[in-house]
N, C-alpha and C positions, 0 to 999 in steps of 0.2 A: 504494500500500500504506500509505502515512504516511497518509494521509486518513481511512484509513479505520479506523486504530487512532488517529488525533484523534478521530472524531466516537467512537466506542466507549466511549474513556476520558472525554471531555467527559459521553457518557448516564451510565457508570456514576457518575464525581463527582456527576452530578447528581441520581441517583439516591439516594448514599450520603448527602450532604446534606440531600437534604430530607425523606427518608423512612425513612431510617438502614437500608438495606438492610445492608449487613453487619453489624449487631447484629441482623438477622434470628433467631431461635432455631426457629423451623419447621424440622423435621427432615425428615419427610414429605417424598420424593420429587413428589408431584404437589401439595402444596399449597407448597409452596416454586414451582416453576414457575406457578400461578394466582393466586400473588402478586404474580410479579414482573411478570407479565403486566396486574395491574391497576394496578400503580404504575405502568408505561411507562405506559400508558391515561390514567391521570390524568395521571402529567406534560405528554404531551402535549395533555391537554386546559386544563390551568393553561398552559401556553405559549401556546396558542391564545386565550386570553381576553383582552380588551384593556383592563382593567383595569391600571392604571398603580402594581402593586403586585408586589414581589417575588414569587415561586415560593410563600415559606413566608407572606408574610403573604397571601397569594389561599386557603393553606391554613386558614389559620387565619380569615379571612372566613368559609369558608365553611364552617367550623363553628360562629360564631357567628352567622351570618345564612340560614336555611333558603331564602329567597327565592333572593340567591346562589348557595347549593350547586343548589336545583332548575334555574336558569339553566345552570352547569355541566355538570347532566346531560343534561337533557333539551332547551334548544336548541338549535341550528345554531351551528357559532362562527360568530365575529365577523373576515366578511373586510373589509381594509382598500379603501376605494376607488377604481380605477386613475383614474389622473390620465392624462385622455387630453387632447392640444392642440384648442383650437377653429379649425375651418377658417376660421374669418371672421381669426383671428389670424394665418393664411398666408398668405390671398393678398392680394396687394399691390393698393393702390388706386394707379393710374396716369395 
């Protein structure tokens, strides 16, 4: 149960942080939820980017840099490469 109000509170902080959701003033029932629903979306898509810049300045890139934000939207993220061992490094030469 703690886990899972950490990650909750951890989204909403990050949330509140980078995109000032509680100074929200959207009153609207359903555009209040298709906001919040595209902040999570982008959060999770600046988390996913492997750009080696905070949350708020990957936001701010990518409002000065159109290349940037088009990479944001419209690529595949960026998975990191599993490090697998090489077999020739196991077996022992006897």
């Amino acid at each position: 149960m703690r886990d899972h109000w950490g990650i909750e509170n951890t989204l909403h902080w990050s949330l509140d942080v980078t995109f000032g959701e509680d100074a929200s003033r959207v009153r609207d029932p359903g555009g209040r939820e298709n906001l919040a629903r595209l902040r999570r979306l982008a959060l999770t898509r600046l988390k996913q980017d492997s750009a080696r810049l905070s949350i708020k300045g990957k936001r701010q890139k990518a409002g000065w840099d159109a290349r940037y934000l088009f990479k944001l939207i419209f690529e595949a993220p960026d998975k990191p490469e599993k490090s697998t061992p090489s077999r020739e490094k196991n077996i022992s030469k006897g």
